[in-house]
N, CA and C of each residue as an Amber inpcrd file, in Angstrom:
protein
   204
  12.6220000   3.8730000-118.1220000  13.4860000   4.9960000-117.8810000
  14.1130000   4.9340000-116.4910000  13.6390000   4.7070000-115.1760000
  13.9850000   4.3560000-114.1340000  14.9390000   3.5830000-114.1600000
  15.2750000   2.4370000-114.8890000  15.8310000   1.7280000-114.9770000
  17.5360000   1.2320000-115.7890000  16.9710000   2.6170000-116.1260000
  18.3790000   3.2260000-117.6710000  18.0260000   1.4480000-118.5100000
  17.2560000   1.8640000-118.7410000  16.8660000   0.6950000-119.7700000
  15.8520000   1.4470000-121.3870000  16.6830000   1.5190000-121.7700000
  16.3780000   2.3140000-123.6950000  15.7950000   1.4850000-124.6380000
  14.7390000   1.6930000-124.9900000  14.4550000   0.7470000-126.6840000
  14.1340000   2.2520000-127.4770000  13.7350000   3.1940000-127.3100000
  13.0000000   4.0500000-128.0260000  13.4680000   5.3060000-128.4380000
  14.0710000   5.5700000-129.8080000  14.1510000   7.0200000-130.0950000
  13.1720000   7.6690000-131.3260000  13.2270000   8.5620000-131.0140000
  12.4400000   9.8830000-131.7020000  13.4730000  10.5480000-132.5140000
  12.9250000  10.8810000-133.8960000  13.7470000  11.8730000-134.6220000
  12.8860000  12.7080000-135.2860000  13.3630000  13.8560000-135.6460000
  12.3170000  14.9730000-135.7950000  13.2750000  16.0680000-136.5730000
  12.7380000  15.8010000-138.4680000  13.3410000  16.6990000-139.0480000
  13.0910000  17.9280000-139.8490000  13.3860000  18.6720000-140.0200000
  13.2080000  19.6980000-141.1500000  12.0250000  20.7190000-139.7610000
  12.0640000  21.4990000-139.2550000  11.0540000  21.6200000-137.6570000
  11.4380000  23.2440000-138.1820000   9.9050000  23.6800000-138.0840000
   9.4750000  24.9680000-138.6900000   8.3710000  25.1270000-137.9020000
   7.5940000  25.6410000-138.5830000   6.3770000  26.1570000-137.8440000
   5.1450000  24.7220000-138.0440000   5.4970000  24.4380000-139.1120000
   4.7740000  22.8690000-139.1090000   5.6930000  21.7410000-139.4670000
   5.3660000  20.4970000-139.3390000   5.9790000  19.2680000-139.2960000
   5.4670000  18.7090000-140.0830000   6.1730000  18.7880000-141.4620000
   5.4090000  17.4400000-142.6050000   5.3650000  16.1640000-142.2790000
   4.8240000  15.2570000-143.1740000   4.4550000  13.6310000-143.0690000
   5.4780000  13.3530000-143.0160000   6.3500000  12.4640000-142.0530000
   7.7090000  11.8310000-142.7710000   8.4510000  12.5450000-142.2470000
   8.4640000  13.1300000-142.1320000   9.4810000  14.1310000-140.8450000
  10.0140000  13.6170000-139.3510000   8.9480000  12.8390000-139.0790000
   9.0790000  12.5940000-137.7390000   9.4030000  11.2640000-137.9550000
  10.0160000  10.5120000-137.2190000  10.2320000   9.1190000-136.8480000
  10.2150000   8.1420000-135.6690000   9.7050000   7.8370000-135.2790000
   9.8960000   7.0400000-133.6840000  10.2700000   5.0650000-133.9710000
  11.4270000   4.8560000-133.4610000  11.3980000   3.2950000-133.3980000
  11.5430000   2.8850000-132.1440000  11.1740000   1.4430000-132.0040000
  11.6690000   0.8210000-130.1750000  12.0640000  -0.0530000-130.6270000
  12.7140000  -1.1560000-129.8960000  12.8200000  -2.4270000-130.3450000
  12.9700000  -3.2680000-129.1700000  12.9610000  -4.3340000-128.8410000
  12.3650000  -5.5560000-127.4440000  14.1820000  -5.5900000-127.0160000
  14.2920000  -5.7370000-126.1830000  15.2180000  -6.0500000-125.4540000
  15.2520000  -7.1950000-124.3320000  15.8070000  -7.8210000-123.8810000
  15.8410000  -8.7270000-122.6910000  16.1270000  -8.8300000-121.6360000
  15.2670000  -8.7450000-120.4690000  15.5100000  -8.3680000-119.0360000
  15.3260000  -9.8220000-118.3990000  15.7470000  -9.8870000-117.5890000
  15.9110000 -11.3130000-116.4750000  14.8060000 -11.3720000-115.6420000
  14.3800000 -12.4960000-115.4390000  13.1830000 -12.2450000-114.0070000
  13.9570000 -12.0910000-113.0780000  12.8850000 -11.9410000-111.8780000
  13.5510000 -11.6680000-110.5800000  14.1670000 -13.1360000-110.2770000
  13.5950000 -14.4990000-110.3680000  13.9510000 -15.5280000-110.1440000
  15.0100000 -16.0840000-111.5200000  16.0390000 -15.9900000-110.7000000
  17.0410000 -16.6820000-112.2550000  16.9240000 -17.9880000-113.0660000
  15.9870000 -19.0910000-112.2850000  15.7970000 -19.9080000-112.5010000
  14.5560000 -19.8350000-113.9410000  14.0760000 -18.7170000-113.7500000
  13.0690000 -18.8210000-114.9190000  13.6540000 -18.3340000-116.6030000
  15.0280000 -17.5970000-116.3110000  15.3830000 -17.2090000-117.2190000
  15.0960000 -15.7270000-117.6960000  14.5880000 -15.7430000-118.9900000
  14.2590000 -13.8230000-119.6410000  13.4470000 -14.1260000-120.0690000
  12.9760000 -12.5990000-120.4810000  11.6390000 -12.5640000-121.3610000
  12.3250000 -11.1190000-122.0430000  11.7530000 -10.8680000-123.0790000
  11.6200000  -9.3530000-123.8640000  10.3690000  -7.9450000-123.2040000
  11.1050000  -7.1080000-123.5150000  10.2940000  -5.7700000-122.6440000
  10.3370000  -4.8810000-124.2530000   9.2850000  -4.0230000-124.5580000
   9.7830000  -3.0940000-125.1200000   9.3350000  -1.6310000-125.0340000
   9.5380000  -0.8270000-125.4180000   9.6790000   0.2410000-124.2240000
   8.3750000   1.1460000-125.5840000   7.1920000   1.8290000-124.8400000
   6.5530000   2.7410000-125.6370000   6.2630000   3.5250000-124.8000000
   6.0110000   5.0870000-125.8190000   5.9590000   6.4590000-124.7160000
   6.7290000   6.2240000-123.5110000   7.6330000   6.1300000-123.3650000
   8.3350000   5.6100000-121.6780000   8.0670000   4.9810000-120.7300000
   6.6040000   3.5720000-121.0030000   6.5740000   2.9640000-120.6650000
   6.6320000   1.0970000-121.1200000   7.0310000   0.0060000-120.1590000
   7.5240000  -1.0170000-120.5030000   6.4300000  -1.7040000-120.4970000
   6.3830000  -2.8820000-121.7580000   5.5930000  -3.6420000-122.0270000
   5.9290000  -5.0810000-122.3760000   5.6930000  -5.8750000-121.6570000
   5.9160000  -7.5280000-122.4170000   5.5040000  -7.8560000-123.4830000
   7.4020000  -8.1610000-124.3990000   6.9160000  -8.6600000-125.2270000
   6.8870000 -10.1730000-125.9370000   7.3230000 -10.8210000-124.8900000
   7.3870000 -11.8700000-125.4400000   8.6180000 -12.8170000-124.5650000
   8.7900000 -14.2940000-124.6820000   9.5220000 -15.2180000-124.1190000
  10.6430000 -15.4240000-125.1400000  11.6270000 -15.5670000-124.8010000
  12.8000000 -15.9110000-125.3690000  13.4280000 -17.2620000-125.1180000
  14.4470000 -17.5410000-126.4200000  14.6870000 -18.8860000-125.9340000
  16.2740000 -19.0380000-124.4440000  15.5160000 -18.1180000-124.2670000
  16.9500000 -18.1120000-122.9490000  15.5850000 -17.5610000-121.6680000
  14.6290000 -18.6140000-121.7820000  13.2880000 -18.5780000-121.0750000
  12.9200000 -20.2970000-120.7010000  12.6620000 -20.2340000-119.7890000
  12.2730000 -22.3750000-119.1240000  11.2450000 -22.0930000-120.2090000
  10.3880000 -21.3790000-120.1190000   9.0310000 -21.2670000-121.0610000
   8.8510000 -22.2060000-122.9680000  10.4640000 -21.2950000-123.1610000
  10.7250000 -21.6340000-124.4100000  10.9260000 -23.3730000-124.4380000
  10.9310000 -23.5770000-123.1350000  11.6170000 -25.0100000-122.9750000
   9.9780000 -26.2760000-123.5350000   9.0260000 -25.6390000-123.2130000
   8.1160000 -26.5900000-123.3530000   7.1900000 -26.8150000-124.1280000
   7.2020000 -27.8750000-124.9100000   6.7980000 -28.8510000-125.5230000
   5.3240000 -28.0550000-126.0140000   4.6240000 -27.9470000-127.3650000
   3.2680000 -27.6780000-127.8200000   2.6670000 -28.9480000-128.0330000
């Protein structure tokens, strides 16, 4: 959030005095932020309760670059 960086919305329907099953919805999805060093490339972040979590190396990552 600091960052104006978004993966995550909430939707919330039919809102009465109670909230049936299925009513509510929450999705995020990974996005790609740069390291601080450009040389390393990106990785994926994805965002839960408003906070950021690694999720993973991308192939626009040196990482992705090497060999199993």
């Amino acid at each position: 959030m600091d960052d104006d960086l978004t993966t995550e919305e909430i939707s919330i329907r039919n809102i009465g005095r109670t909230i049936a099953a299925g009513d509510i919805t929450y999705t995020t999805s990974p996005i790609e932020i740069k390291f601080n060093y450009s040389g390393f490339g990106k990785y994926t972040i994805i965002g839960f309760m408003a906070d950021r979590y690694f999720a993973g190396y991308t192939e626009n990552s040196i990482i992705s670059d090497i060999k199993k």
